[in-house]
C-alpha positions as CSV (number, residue, x, y, z in Angstrom):
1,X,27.9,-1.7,14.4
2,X,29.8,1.0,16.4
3,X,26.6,2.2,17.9
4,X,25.9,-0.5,19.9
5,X,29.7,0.2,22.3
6,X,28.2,3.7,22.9
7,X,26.2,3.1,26.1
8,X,25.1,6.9,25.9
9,X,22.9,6.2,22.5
10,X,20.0,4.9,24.0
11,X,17.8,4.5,20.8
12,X,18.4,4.2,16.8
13,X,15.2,5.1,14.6
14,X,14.0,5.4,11.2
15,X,12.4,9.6,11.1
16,X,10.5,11.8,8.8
17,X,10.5,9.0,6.2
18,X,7.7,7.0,4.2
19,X,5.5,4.6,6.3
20,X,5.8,1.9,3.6
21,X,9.0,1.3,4.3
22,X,9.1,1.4,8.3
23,X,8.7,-2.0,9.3
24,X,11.7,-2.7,7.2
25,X,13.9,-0.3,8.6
26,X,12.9,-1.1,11.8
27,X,13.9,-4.9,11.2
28,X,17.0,-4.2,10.4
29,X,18.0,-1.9,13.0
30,X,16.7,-4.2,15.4
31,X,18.7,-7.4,13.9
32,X,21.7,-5.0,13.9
33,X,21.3,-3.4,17.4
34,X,18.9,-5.5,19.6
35,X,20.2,-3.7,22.7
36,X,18.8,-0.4,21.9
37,X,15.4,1.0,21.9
38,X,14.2,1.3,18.2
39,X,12.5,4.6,17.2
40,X,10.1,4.7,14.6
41,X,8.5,7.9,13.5
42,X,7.9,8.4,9.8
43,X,6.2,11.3,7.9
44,X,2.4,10.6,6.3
45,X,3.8,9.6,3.0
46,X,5.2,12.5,1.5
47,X,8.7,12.3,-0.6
48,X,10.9,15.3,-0.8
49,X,12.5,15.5,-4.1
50,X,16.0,17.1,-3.1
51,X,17.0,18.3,-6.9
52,X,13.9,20.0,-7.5
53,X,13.2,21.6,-4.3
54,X,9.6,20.0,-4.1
55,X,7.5,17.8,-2.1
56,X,6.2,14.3,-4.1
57,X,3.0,13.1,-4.1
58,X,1.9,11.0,-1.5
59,X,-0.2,13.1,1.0
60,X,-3.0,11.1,2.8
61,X,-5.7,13.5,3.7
62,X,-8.5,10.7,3.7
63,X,-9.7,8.5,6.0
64,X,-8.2,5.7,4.5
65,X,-4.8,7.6,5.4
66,X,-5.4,7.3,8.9
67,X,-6.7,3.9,9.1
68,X,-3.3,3.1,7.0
69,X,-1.3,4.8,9.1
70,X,-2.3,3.2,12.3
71,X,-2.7,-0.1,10.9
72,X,1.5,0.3,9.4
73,X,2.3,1.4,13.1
74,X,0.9,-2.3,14.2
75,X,3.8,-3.7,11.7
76,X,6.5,-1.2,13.4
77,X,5.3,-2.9,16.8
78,X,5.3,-6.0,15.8
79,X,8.5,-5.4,13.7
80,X,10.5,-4.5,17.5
81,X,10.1,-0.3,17.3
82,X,9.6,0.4,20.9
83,X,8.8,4.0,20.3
84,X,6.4,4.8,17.3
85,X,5.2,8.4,16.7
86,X,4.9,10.2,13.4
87,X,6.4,13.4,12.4
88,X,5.9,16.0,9.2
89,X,1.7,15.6,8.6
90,X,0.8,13.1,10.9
91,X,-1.7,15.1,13.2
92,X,-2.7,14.3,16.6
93,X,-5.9,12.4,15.6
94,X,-3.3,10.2,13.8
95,X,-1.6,9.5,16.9
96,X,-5.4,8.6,18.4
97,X,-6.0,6.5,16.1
98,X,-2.5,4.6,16.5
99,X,-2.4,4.6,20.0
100,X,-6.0,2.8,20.1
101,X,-4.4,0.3,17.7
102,X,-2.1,-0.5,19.7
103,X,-3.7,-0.8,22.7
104,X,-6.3,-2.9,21.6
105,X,-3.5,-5.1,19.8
106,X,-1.9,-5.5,23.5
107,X,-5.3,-6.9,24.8
């Protein structure tokens, strides 16, 4: 990849996407550029549906959406992100609820 000659790109990630498909990404980037930092920071599920101009099912607004998410973020981890976040619907107790998972997974 050209990326990884470009000492000034400190990090390649996988944003605003599905968490299903995360860990994947995040393998791949990290197979094809294991010098830089991997970024993962997806949405909470939702697909955006560019020739209709809509959002697509997918919204988690349960508690089993949180518990997911953190539990997928374990995946990223384990996967090689070395940032993990979340971006459009992911709310702060989200990022709680990940960051205790990972903690605890690091003990």
């Amino acid at each position: 990849s050209p990326l990884k000659h470009i000492p000034s790109i400190f990090g390649v990630g996988v944003n605003c996407s599905n968490p299903l498909i995360v860990a994947d990404v995040v393998t791949a980037i990290r197979q094809e550029l294991p010098e830089k930092v991997v970024v993962a920071y997806p949405n909470s599920g939702e697909e955006w549906v560019g020739s209709t101009g809509e959002e697509k099912g997918g919204s988690w607004k349960d508690d089993t959406r949180v518990k997911g998410f953190a539990g997928l973020a374990k995946g990223w981890w384990k996967s090689g992100a070395g940032v993990v976040g979340g971006c459009c619907r992911v709310y702060p107790e989200d990022i709680s609820k990940l960051t205790f998972e990972l903690r605890r997974q690091d003990e």
